[in-house]
C-alpha positions in Angstrom: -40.5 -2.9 12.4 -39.8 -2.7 16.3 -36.0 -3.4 17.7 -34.7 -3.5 20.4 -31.4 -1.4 21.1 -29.4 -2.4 23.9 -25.8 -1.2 25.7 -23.9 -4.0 27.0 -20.9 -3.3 29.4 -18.0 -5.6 29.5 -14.3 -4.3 30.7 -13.0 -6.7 27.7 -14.0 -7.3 24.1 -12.1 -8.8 21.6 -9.2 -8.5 20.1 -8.6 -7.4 23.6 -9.3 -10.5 25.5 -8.1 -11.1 29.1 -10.1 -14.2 30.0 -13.4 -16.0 28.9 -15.9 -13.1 29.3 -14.7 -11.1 26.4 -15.5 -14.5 24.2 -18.6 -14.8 26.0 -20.2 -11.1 25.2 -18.8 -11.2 21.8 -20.6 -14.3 20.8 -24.1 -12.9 22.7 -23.8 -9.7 21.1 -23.3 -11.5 17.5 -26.2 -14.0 18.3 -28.7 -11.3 19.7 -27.9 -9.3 15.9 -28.6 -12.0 14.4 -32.2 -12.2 15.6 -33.1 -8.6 15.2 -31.3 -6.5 18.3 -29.2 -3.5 17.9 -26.3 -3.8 20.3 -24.3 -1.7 21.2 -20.8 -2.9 23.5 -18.8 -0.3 25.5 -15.7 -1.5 26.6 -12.1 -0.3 26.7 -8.6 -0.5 24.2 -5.8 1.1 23.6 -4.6 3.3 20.4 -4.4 0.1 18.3 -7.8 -0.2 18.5 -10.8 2.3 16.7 -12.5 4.0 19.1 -15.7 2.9 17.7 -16.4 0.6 14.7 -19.0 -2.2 13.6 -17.8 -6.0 13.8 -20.2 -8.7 12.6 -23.2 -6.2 13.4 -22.0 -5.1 16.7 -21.4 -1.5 16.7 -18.3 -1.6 19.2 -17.3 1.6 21.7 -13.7 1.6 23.5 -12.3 3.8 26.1 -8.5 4.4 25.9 -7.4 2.8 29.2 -3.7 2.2 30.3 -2.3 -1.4 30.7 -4.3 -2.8 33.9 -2.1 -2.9 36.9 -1.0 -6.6 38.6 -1.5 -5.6 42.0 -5.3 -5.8 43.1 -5.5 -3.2 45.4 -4.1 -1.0 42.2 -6.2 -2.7 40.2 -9.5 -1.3 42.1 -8.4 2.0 41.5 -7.9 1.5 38.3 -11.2 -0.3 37.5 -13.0 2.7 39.2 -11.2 5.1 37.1 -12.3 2.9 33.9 -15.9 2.8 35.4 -15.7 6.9 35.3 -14.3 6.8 31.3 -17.2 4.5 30.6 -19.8 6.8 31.9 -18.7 9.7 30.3 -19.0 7.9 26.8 -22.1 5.9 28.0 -23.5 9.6 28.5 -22.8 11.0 24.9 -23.8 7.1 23.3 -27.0 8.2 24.7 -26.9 11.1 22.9 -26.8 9.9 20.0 -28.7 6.0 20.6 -32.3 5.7 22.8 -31.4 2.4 24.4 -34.0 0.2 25.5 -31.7 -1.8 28.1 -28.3 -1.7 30.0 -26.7 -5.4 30.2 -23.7 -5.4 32.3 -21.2 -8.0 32.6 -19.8 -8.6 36.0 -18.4 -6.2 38.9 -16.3 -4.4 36.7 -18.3 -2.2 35.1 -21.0 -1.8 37.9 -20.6 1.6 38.5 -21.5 2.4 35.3 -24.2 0.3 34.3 -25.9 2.2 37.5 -25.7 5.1 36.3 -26.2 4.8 32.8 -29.4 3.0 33.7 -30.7 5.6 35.9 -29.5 7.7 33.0 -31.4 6.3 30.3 -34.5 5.3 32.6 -34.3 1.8 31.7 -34.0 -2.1 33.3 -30.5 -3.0 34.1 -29.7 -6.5 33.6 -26.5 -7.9 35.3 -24.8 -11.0 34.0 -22.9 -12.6 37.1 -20.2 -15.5 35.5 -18.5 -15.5 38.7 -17.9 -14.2 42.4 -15.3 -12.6 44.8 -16.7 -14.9 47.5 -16.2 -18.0 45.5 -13.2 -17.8 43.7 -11.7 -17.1 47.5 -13.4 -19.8 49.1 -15.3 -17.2 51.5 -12.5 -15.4 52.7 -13.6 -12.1 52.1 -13.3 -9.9 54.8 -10.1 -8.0 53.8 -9.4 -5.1 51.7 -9.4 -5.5 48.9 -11.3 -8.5 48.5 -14.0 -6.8 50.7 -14.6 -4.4 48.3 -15.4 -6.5 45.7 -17.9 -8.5 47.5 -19.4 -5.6 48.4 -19.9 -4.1 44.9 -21.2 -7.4 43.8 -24.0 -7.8 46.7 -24.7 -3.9 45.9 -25.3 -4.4 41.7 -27.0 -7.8 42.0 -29.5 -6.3 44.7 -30.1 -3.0 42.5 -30.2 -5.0 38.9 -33.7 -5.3 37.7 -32.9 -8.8 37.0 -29.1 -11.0 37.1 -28.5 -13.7 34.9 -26.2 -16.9 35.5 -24.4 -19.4 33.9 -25.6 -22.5 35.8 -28.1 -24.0 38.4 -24.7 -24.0 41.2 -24.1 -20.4 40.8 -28.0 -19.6 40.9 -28.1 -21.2 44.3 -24.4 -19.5 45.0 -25.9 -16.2 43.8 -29.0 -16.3 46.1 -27.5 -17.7 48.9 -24.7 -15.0 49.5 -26.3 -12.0 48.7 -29.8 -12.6 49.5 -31.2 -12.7 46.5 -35.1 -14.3 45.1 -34.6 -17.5 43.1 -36.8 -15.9 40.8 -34.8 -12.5 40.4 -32.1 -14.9 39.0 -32.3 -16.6 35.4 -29.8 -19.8 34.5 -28.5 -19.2 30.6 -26.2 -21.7 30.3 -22.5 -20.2 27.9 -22.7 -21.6 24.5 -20.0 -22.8 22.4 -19.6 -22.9 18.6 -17.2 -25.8 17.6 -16.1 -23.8 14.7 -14.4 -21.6 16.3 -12.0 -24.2 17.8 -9.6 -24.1 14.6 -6.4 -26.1 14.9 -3.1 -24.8 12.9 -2.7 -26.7 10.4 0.7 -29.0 11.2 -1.1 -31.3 14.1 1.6 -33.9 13.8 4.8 -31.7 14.7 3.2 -30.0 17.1 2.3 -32.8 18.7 5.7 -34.3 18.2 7.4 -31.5 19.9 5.7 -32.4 23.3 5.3 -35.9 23.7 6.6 -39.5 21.4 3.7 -41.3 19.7 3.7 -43.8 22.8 3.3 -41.2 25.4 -0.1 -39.9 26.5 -0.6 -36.3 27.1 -2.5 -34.6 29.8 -3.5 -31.0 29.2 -4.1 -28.9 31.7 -5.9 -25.1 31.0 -6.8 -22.1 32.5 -5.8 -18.9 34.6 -3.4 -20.0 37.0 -5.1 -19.4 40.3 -5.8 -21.3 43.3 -9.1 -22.4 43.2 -8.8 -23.4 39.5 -7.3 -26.6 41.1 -4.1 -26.9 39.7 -1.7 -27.7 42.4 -4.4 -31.4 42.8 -3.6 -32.4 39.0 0.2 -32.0 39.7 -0.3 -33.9 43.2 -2.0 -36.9 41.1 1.0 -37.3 38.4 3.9 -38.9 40.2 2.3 -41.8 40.9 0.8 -42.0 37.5 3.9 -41.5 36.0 5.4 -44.1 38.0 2.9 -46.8 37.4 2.2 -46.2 33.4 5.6 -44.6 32.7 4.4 -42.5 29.4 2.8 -40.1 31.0 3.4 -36.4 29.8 1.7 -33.0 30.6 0.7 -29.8 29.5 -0.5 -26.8 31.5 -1.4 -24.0 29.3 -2.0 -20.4 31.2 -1.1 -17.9 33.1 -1.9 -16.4 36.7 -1.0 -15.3 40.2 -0.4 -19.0 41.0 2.1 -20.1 38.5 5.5 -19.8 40.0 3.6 -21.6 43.0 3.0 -24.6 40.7 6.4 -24.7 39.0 8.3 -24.8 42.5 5.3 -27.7 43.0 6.4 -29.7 40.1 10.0 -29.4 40.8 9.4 -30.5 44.2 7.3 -33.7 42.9 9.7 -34.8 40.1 8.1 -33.5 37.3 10.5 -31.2 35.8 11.8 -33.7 33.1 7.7 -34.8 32.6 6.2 -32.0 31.6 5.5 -28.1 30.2 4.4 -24.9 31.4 3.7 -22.8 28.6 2.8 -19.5 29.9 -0.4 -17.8 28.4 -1.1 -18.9 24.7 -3.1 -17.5 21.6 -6.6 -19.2 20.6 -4.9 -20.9 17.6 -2.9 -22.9 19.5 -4.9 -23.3 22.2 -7.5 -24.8 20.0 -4.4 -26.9 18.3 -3.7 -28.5 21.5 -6.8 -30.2 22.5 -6.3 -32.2 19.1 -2.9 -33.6 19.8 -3.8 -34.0 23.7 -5.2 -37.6 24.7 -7.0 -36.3 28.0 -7.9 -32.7 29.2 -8.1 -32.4 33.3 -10.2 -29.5 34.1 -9.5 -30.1 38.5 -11.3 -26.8 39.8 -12.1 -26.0 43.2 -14.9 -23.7 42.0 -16.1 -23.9 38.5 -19.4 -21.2 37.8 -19.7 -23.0 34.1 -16.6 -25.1 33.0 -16.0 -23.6 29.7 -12.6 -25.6 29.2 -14.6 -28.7 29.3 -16.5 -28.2 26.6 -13.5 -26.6 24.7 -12.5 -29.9 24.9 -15.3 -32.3 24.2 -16.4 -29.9 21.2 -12.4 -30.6 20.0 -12.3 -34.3 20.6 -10.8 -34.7 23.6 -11.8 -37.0 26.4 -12.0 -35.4 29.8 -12.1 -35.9 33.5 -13.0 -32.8 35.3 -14.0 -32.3 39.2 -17.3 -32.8 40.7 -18.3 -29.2 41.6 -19.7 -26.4 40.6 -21.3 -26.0 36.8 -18.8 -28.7 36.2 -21.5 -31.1 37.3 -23.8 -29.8 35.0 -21.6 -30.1 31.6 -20.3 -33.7 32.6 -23.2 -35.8 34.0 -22.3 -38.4 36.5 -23.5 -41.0 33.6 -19.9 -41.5 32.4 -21.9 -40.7 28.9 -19.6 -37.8 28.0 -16.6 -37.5 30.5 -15.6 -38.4 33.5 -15.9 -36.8 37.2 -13.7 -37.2 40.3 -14.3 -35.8 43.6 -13.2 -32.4 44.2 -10.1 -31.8 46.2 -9.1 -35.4 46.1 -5.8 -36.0 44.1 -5.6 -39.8 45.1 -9.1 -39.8 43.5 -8.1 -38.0 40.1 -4.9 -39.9 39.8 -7.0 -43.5 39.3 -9.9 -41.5 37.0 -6.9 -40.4 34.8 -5.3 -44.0 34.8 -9.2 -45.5 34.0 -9.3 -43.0 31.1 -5.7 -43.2 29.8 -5.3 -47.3 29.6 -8.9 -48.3 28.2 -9.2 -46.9 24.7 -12.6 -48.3 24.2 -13.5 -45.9 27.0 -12.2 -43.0 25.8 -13.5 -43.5 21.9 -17.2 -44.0 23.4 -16.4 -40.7 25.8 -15.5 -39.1 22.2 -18.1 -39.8 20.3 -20.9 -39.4 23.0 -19.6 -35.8 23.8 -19.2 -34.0 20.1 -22.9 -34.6 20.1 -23.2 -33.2 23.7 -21.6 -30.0 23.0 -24.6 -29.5 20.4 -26.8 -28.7 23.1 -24.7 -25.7 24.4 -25.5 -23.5 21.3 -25.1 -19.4 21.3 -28.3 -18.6 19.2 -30.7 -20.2 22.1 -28.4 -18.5 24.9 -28.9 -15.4 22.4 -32.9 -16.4 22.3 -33.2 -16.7 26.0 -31.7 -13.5 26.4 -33.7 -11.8 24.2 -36.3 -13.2 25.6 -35.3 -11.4 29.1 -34.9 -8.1 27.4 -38.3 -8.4 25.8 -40.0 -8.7 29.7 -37.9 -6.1 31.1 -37.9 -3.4 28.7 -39.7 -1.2 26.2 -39.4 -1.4 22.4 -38.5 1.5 20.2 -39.9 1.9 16.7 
């Protein structure tokens, strides 16, 4: 029987997960197993972690890398140093493995996917799930920002063929680095609603945020600028101040979060609210039960994960009109509900819509746990494999 063996990059896998993408490629690599691929993931731990070891299928590689530094410009260093670890052990993986493809994930592990590739004289594939141009609006002509943009117009130009999350960041990809539409395929993320488990005590967790006539607003994500924050926090005094059992949330971490707490003290909303620093899955997961409306407010959204974290968990939400975001919540008002981007005034009368008319909100409910159906990880696995298949050769 013929299969397909393939090396996939990413600079996180779980349990070492710094963001969405570790998530992302674990559930691919699972998904492309299931349906007959050998995968292969090289990625980085630490002495916790085996240095290599199969998980659900997925025979997993890790180079020993020290804690990641905050500062970026360290942080490029860094990455280029774990870019030099990964193609030493990419070198003796291939060895031992005659892989078929090189799927990398990103700008992080660029370097090495180039020269494993050339390597292993196969297709590279690059999976793009965001960009240095968008998450800084554009502003990308210093150091170290620069740098990033440039190794991301570099790897999408020299991949045999990039892959996206959404129709926006197709027409973002192409139109910043110059790319063919039809060098660039749209896989939408998947999601699998069982992995959204609650803990088990709903009720007092709940209880310990917010009475049972108080609605709460949940707020998730890295904190970071263009995730849109600082317009959620600008829409709540008034809220507050007109329904008067208002309560919120903001789950995460990030470069912008003492920024947003000096916001909210400066608005009032110190006695209205928590910021909970990052938070594990479990109660991540926990807290789109108890909350009565997730905000997802971003300024640039490639996909909008959160979103359907949420609707998959059955809770209502309003997210902004850009991005991907437009392409999870229709502008139907079937599933959630959209407000224009960068406009707080806007958001604050969505929320109050959404929080006061519970006929609304049960319809948004219902309407969207069958929604979520359609974002499913075997057919992203499917479509990928599918990619693979046209791109490179088949061992038997």
């Amino acid at each position: 029987m013929n299969q397909r063996c393939v090396l996939i990059l990413s600079w996180e896998y779980p349990p070492l997960i710094e963001g969405g993408l570790a998530r992302h490629v674990r559930k691919l690599s699972e998904n492309l197993v299931a349906i007959g691929t050998e995968v292969h993931v090289l990625s980085r731990g630490d002495d916790s972690m085996p240095a290599e070891e199969e998980v659900d299928g997925v025979w997993v590689h890790r180079v020993r890398e020290p804690s990641r530094p905050s500062d970026l410009s360290e942080f490029v260093a860094w990455i280029e140093h774990m870019n030099a670890d990964m193609l030493a052990a990419g070198v003796e993986l291939g060895d031992r493995f005659d892989f078929d493809l090189v799927h990398g994930h990103d700008w992080l592990v660029a370097v090495a996917g180039d020269h494993l590739a050339n390597r292993f004289r196969c297709p590279l594939i690059m999976t793009i799930h965001a960009t240095e141009y968008g998450r800084h609006q554009g502003w990308v002509d210093k150091h170290p920002q620069s740098h990033i943009h440039g190794v991301e117009r570099w790897i999408v130009n020299r991949a045999d063929r990039v892959i996206v999350c959404s129709h926006y960041m197709r027409e973002h990809v192409v139109d910043i680095f110059g790319l063919e539409e039809s060098d660039v395929a749209v896989i939408p993320n998947g999601i699998d609603p069982l992995d959204l488990q609650p803990v088990d005590d709903l009720h007092t967790l709940r209880a310990s945020f917010a009475t049972p006539d108080q609605r709460l607003i949940l707020l998730v994500g890295r904190l970071v600028y263009e995730k849109g924050f600082q317009l959620a926090l600008e829409a709540l005094p008034g809220l507050i101040a007109g329904l008067g059992n208002v309560r919120f949330l903001v789950a995460g971490s990030g470069t912008a979060e003492q920024d947003l707490k000096e916001q909210a003290t400066r608005l009032g909303l110190d006695d209205h609210g928590i910021f909970l620093g990052w938070i594990g899955d479990d109660v991540l997961h926990s807290l789109y039960r108890i909350a009565d409306l997730t905000v997802v407010p971003s300024l640039y959204e490639p996909f909008g994960l959160v979103a359907l974290e949420a609707m998959a968990s059955g809770c209502p939400c309003i997210v902004a009109d850009t991005g991907g975001l437009r392409e999870i919540v229709p502008a139907d008002e079937r599933v959630g509900l959209r407000f224009h981007g960068g406009d707080a005034v806007h958001l604050e009368a969505m929320i109050e819509r959404l929080l006061v008319d519970d006929e609304l909100r049960d319809r948004l409910v219902s309407q969207a746990s069958e929604h979520v159906l359609a974002f499913d990880w075997a057919d992203v696995a499917t479509q990928t494999a599918a990619i693979y298949s046209e791109l490179g050769r088949t061992t038997v």
